[in-house]
DSSP file (Angstrom, degrees, kcal/mol; ACC not computed):
  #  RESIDUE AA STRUCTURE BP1 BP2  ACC     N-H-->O    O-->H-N    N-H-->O    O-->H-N    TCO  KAPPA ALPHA  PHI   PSI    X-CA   Y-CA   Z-CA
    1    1 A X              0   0    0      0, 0.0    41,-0.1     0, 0.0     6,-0.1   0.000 360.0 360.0 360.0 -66.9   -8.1   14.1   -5.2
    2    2 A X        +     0   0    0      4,-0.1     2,-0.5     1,-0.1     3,-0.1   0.712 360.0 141.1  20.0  49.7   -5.7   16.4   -3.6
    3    3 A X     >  -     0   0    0      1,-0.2     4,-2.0     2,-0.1     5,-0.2  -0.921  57.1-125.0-115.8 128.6   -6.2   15.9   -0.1
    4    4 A X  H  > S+     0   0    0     -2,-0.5     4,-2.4     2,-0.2     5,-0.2   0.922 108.1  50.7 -50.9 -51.9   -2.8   16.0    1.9
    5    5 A X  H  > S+     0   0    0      1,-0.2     4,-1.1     2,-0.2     3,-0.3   0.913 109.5  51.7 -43.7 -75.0   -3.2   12.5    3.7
    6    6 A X  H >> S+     0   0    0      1,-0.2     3,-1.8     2,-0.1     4,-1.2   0.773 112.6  43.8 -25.9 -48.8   -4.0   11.0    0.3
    7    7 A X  H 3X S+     0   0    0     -4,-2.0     4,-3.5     1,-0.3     6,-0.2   0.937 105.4  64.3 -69.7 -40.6   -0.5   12.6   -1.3
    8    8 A X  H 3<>S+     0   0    0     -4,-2.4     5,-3.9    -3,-0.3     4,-0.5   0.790  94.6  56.9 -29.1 -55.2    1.1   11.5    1.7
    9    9 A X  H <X5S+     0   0    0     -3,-1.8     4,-0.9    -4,-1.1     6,-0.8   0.975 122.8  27.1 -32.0 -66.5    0.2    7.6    0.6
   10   10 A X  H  X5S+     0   0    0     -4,-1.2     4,-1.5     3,-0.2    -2,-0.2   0.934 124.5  46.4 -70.3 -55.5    2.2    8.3   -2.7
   11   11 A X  H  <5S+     0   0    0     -4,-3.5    -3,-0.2    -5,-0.3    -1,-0.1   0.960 130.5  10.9 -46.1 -74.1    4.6   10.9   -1.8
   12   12 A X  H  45S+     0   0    0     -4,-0.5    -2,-0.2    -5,-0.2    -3,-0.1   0.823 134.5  42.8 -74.5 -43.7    6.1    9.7    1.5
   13   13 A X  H  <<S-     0   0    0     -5,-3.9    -3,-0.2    -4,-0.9    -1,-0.2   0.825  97.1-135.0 -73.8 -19.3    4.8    6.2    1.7
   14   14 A X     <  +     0   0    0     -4,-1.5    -4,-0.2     1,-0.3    -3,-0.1   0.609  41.6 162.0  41.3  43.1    5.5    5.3   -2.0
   15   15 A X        -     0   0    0     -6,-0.8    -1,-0.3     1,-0.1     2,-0.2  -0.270  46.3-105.0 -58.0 169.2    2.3    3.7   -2.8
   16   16 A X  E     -a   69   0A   0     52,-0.6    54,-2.0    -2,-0.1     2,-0.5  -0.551  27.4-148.6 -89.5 167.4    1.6    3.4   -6.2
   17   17 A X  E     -a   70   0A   0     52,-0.2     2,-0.4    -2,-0.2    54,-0.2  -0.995  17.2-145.9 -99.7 128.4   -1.3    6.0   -8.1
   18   18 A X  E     +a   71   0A   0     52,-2.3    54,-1.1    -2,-0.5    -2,-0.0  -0.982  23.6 175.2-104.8 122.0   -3.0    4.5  -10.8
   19   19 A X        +     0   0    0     -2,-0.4     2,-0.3    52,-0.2    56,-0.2   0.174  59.5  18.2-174.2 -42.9   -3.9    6.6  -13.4
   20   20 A X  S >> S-     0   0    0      1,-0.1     3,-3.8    54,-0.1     4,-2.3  -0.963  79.8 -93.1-157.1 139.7   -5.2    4.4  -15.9
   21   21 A X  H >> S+     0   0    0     -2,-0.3     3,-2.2     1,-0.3     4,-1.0   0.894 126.1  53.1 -27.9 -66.0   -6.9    0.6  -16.9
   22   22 A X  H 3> S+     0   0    0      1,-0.3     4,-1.7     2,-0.3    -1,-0.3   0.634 113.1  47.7 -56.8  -8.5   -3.1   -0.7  -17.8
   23   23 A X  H <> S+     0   0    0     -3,-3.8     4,-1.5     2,-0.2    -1,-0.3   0.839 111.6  46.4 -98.5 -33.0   -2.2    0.7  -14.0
   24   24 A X  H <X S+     0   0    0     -4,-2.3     4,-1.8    -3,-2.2    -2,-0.3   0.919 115.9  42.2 -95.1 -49.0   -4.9   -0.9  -12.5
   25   25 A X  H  X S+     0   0    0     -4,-1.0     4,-2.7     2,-0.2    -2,-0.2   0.931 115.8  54.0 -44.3 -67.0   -4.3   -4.6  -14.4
   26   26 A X  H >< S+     0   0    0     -4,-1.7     3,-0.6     1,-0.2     4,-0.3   0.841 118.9  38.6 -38.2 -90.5    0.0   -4.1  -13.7
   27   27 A X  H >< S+     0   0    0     -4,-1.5     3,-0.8     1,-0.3    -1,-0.2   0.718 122.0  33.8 -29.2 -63.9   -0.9   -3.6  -10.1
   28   28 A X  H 3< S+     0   0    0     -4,-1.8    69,-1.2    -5,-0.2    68,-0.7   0.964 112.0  64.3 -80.4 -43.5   -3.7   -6.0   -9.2
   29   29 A X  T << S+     0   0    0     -4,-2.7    -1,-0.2    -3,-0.6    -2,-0.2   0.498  82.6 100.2 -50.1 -21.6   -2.3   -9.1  -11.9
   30   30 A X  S <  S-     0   0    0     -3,-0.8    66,-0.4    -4,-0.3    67,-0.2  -0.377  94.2 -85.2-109.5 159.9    0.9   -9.4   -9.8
   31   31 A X  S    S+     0   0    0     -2,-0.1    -1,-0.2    65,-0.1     2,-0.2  -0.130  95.9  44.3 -75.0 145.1    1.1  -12.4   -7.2
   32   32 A X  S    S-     0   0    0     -3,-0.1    64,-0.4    63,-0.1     2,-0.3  -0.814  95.1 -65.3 133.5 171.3   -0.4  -11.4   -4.0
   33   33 A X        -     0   0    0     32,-0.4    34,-1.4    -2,-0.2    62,-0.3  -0.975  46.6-152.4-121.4 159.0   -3.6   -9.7   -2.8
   34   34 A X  E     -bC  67  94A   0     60,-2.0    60,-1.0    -2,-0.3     2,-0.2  -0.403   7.6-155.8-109.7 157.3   -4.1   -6.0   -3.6
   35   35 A X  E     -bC  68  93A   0     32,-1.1    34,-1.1    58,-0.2     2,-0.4  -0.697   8.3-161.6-142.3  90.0   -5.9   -3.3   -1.9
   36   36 A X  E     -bC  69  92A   0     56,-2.1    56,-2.8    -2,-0.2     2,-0.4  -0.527   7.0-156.2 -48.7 124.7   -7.3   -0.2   -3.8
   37   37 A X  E     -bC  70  91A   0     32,-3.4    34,-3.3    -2,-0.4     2,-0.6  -0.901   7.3-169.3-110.4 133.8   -8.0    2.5   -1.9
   38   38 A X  E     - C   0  90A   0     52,-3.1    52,-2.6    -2,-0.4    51,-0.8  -0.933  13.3-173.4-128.3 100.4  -11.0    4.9   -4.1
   39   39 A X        -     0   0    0     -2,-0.6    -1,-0.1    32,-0.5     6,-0.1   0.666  14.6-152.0 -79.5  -4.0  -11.0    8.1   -1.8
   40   40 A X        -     0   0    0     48,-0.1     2,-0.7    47,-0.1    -1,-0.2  -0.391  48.8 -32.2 102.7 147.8  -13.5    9.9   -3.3
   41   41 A X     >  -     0   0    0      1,-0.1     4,-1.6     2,-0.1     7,-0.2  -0.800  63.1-169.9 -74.5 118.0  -14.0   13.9   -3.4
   42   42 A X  T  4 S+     0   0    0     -2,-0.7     7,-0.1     1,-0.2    -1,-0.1   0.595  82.0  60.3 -87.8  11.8  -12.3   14.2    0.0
   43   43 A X  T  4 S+     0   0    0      1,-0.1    -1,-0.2    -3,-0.1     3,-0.1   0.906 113.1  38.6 -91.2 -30.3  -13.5   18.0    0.0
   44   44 A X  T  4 S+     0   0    0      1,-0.2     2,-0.7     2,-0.0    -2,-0.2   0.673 124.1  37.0 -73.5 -37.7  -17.0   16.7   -0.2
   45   45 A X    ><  -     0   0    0     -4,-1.6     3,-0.8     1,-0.1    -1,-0.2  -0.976  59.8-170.5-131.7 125.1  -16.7   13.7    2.1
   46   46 A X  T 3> S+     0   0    0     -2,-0.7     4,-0.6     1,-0.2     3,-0.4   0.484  81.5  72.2 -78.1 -13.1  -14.7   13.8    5.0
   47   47 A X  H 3> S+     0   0    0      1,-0.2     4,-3.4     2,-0.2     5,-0.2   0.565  85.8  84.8 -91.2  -2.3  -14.6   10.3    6.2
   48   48 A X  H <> S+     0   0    0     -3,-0.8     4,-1.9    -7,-0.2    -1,-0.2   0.964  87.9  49.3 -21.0 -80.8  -12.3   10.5    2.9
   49   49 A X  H  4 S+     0   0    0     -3,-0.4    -2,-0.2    -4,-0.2    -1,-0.2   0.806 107.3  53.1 -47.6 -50.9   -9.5   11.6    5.2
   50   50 A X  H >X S+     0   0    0     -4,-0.6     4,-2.3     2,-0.2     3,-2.2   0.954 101.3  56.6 -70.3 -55.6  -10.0    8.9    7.8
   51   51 A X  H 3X S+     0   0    0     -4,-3.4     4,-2.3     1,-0.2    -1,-0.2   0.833 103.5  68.0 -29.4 -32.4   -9.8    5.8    5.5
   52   52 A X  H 3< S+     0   0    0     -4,-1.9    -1,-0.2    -5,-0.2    -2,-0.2   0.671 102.1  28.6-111.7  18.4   -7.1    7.3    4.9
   53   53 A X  H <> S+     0   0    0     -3,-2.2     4,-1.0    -4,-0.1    -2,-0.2   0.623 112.5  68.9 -96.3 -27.4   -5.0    7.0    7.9
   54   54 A X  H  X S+     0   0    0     -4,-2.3     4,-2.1     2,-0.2     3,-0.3   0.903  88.9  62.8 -20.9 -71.8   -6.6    4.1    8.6
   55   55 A X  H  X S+     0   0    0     -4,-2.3     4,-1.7    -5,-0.3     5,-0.2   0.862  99.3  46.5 -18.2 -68.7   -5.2    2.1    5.8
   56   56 A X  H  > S+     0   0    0      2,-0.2     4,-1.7     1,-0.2    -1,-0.2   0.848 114.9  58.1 -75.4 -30.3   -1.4    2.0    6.4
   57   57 A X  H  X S+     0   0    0     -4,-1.0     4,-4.0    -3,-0.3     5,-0.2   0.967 114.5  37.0 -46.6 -50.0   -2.8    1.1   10.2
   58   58 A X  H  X S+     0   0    0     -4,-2.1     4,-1.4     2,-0.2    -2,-0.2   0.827 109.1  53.2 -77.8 -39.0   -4.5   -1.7    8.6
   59   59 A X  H  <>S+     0   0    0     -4,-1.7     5,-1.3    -5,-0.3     4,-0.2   0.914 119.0  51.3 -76.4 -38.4   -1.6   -2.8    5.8
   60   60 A X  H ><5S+     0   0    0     -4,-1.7     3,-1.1    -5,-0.2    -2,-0.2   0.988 106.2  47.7 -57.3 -64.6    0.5   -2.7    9.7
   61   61 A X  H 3<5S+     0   0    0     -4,-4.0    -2,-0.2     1,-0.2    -1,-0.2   0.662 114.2  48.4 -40.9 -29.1   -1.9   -4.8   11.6
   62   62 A X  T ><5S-     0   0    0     -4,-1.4     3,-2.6    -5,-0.2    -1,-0.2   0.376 103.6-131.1-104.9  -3.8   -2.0   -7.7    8.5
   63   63 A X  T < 5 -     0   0    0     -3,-1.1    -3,-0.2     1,-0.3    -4,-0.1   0.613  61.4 -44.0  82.6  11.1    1.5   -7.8    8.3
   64   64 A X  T 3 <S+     0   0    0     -5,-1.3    -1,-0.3     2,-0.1    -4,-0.1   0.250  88.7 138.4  74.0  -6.1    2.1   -7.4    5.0
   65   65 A X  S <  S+     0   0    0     -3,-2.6     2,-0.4    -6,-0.1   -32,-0.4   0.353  79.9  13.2 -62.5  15.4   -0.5   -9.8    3.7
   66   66 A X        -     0   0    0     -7,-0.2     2,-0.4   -34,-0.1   -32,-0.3  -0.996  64.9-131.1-170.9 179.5   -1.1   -7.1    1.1
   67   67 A X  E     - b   0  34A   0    -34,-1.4   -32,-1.1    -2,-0.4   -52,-0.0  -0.988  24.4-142.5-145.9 153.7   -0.1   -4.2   -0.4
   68   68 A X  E     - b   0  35A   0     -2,-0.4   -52,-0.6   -34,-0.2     2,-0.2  -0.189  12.5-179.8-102.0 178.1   -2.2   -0.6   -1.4
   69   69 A X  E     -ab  16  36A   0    -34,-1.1   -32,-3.4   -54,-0.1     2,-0.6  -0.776  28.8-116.7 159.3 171.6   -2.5    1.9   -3.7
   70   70 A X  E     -ab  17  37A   0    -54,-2.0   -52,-2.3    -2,-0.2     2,-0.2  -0.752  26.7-139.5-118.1 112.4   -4.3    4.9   -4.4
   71   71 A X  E     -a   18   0A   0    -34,-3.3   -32,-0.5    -2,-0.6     2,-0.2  -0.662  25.8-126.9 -77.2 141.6   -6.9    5.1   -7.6
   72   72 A X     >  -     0   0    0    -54,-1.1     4,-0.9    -2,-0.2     3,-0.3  -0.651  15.3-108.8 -96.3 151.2   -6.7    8.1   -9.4
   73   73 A X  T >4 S+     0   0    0     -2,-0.2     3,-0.7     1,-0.2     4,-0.5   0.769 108.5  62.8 -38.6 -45.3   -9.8   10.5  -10.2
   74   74 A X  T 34 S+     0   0    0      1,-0.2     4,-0.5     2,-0.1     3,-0.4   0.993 117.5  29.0 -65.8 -48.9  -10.0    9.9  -13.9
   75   75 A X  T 3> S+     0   0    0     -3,-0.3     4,-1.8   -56,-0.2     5,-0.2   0.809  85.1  98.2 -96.1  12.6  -10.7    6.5  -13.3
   76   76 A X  H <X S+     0   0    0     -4,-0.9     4,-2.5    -3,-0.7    -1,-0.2   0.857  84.0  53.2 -55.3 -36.8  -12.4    5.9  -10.2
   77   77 A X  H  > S+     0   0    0     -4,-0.5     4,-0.7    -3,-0.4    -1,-0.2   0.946 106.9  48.5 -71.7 -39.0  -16.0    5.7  -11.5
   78   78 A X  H  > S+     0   0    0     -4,-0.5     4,-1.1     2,-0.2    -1,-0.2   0.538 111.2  54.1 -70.7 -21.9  -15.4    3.1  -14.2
   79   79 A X  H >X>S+     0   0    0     -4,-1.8     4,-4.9     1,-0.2     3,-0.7   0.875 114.1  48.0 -79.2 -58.3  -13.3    0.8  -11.1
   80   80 A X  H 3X5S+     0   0    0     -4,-2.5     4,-1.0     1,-0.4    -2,-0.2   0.665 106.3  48.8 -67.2  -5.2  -16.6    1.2   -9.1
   81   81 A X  H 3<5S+     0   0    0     -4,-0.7    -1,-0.4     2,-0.2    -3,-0.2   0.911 110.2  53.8 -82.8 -34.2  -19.1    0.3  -11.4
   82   82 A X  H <<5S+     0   0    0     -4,-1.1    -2,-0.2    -3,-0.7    -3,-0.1   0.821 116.9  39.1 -57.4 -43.1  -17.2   -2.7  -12.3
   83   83 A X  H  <5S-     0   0    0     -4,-4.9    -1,-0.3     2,-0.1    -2,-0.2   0.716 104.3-123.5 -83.3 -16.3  -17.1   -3.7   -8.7
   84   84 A X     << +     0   0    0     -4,-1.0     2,-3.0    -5,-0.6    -4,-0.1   0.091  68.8 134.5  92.2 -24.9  -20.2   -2.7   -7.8
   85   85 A X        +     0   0    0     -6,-0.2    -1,-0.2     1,-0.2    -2,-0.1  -0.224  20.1 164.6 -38.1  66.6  -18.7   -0.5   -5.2
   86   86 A X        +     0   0    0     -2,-3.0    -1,-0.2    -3,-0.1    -6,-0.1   0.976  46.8  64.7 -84.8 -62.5  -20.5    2.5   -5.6
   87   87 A X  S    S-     0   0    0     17,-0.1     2,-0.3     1,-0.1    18,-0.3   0.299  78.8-109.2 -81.9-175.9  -19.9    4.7   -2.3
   88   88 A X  S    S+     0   0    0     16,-0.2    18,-0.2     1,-0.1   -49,-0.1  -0.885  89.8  54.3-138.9 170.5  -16.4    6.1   -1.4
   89   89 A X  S    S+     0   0    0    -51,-0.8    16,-6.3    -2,-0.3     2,-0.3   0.722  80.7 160.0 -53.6 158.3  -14.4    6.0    0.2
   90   90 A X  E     -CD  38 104A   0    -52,-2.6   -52,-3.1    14,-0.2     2,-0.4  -0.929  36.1-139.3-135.1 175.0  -14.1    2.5   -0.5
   91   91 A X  E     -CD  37 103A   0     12,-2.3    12,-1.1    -2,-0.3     2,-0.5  -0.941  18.5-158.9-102.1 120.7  -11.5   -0.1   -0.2
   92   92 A X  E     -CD  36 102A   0    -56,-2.8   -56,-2.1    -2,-0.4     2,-0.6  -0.959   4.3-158.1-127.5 128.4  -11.1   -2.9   -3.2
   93   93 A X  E     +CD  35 101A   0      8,-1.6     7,-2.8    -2,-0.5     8,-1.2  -0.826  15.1 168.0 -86.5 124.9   -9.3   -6.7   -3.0
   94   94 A X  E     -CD  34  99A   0    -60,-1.0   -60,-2.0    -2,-0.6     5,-0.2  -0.918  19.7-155.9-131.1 178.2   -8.0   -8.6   -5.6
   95   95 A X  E >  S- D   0  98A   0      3,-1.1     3,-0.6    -2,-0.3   -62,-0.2  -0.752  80.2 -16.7-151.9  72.5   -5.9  -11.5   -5.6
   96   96 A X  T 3  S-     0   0    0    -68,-0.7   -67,-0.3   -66,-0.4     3,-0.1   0.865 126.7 -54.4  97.4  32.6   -3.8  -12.3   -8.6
   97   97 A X  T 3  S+     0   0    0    -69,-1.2     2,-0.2     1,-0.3   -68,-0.2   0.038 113.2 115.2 110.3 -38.5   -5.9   -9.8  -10.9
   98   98 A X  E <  S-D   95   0A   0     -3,-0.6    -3,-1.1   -70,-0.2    -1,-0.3  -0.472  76.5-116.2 -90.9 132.4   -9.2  -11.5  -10.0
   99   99 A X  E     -D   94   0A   0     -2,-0.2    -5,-0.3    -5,-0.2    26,-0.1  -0.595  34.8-178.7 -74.1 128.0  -11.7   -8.8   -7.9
  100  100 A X  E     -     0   0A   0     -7,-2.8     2,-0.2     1,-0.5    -6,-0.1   0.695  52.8 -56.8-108.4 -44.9  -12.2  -10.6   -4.3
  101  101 A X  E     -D   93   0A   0     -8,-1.2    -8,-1.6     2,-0.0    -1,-0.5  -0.956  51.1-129.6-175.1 170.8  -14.7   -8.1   -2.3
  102  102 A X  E     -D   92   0A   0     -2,-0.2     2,-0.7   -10,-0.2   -10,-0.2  -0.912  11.6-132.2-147.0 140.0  -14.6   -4.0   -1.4
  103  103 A X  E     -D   91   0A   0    -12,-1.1   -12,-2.3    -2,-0.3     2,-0.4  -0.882  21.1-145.7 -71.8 110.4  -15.1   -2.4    1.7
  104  104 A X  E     -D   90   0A   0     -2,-0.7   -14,-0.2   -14,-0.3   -16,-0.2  -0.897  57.7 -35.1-109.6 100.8  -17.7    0.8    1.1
  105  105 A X  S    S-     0   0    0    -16,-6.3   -16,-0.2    -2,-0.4   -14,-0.1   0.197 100.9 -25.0  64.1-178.1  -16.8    4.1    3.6
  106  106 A X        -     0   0    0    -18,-0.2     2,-0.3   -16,-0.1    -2,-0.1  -0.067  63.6-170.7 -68.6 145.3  -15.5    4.2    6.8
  107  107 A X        -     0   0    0     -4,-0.1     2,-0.2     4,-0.1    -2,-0.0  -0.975  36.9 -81.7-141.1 165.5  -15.9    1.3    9.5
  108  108 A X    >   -     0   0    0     -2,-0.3     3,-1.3     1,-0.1     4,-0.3  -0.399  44.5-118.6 -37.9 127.1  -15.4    0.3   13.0
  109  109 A X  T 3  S+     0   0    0      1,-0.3     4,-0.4     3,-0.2    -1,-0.1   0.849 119.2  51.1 -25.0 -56.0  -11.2   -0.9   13.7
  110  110 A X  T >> S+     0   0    0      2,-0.2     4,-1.1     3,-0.2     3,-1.0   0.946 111.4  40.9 -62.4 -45.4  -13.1   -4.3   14.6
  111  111 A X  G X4 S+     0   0    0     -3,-1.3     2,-5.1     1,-0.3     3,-1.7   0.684 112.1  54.3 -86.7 -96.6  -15.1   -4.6   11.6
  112  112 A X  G 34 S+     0   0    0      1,-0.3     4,-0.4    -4,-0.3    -1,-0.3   0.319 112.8  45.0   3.6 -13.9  -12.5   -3.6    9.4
  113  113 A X  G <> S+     0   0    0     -2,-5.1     4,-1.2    -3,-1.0    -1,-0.3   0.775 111.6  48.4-106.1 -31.5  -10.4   -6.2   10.8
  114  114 A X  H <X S+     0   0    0     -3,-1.7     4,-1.8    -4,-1.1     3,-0.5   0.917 110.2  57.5 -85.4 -45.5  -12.9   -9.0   10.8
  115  115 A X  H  > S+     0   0    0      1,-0.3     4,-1.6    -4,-0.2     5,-0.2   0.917 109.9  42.4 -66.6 -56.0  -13.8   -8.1    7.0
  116  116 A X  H  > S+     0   0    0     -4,-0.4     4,-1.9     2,-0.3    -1,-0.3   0.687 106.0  56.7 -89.3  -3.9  -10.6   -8.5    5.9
  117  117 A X  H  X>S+     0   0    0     -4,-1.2     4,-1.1    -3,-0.5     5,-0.6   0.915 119.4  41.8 -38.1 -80.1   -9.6  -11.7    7.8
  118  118 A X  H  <5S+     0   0    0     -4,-1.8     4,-0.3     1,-0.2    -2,-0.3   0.843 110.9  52.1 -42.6 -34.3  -12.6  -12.9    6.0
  119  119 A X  H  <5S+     0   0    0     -4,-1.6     3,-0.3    -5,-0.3    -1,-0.2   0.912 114.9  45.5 -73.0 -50.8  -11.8  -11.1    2.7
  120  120 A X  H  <5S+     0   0    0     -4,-1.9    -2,-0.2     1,-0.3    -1,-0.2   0.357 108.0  52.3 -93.9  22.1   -8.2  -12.8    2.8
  121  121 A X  T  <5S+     0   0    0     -4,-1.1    -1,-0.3    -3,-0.2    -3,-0.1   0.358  88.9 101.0-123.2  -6.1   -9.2  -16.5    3.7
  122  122 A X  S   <S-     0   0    0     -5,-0.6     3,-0.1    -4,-0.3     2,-0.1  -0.566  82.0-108.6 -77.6 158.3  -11.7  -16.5    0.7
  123  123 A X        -     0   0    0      1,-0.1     2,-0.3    -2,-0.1    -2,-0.1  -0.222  39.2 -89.9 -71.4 178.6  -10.3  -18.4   -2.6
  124  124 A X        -     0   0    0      1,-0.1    -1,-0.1    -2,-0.1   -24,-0.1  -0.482  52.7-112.7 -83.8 117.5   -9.4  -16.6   -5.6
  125  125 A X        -     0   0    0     -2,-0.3   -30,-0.1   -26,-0.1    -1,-0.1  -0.434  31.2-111.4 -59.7 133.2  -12.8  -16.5   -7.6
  126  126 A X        -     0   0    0      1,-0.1     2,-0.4     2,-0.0    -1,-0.1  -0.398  33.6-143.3 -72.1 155.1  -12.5  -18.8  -11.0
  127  127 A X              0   0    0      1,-0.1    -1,-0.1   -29,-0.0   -29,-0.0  -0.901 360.0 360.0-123.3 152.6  -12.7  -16.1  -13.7
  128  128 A X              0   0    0     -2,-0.4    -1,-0.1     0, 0.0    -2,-0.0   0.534 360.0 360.0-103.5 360.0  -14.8  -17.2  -17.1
């Protein structure tokens, strides 16, 4: 991961990293909706970088209706196969544990805004 914006999340902003399954369950399980952020090699993809000033714009713009955090390398493939989120960077919702939607690489300020209007007026998906 190592890319300064990303440490920037964690360092300075004090998003969380998650590390690990148990990090990613603590995190996303807690009342609320969640946003993962899955950067990616950001030496390999550059739009890496931009999601990830984008973000904290975005976490500004919603007001608080949610809160981030930064998936760490060892598990990033195993989040995206679950979600079906294959490209990076991506963006992942949950809501109370439960997986909502993800945003896959960079988008327009507008669609990025409309998706997650839309992401955070859907219900919470029954889990089986």
């Amino acid at each position: 991961m190592s890319h300064p914006l990303i440490d920037r999340l964690t360092a300075e902003m004090g998003w969380s990293l998650l590390e690990t399954d148990q990090d990613v369950a603590d995190f996303t399980n807690r009342p609320g909706v969640h946003v993962l952020f899955i950067p990616g090699d950001a030496k390999r993809n550059l739009e890496t970088a931009d999601v990830a000033v984008i973000l904290p714009e975005l976490k500004l713009t919603f007001q608080g209706r949610f809160d981030c955090a930064v998936v760490a390398d060892p598990i990033e493939a195993k989040l995206r196969e679950a979600t079906r989120v294959l490209k990076t960077p991506s963006l992942l919702f949950y809501r109370e544990g439960v997986f909502l939607a993800g945003i896959p690489k960079v988008r327009d300020w507008d669609d990025y805004v409309s998706r997650i209007a839309q992401i955070l007026a859907m219900p919470t998906p029954e889990t089986a």
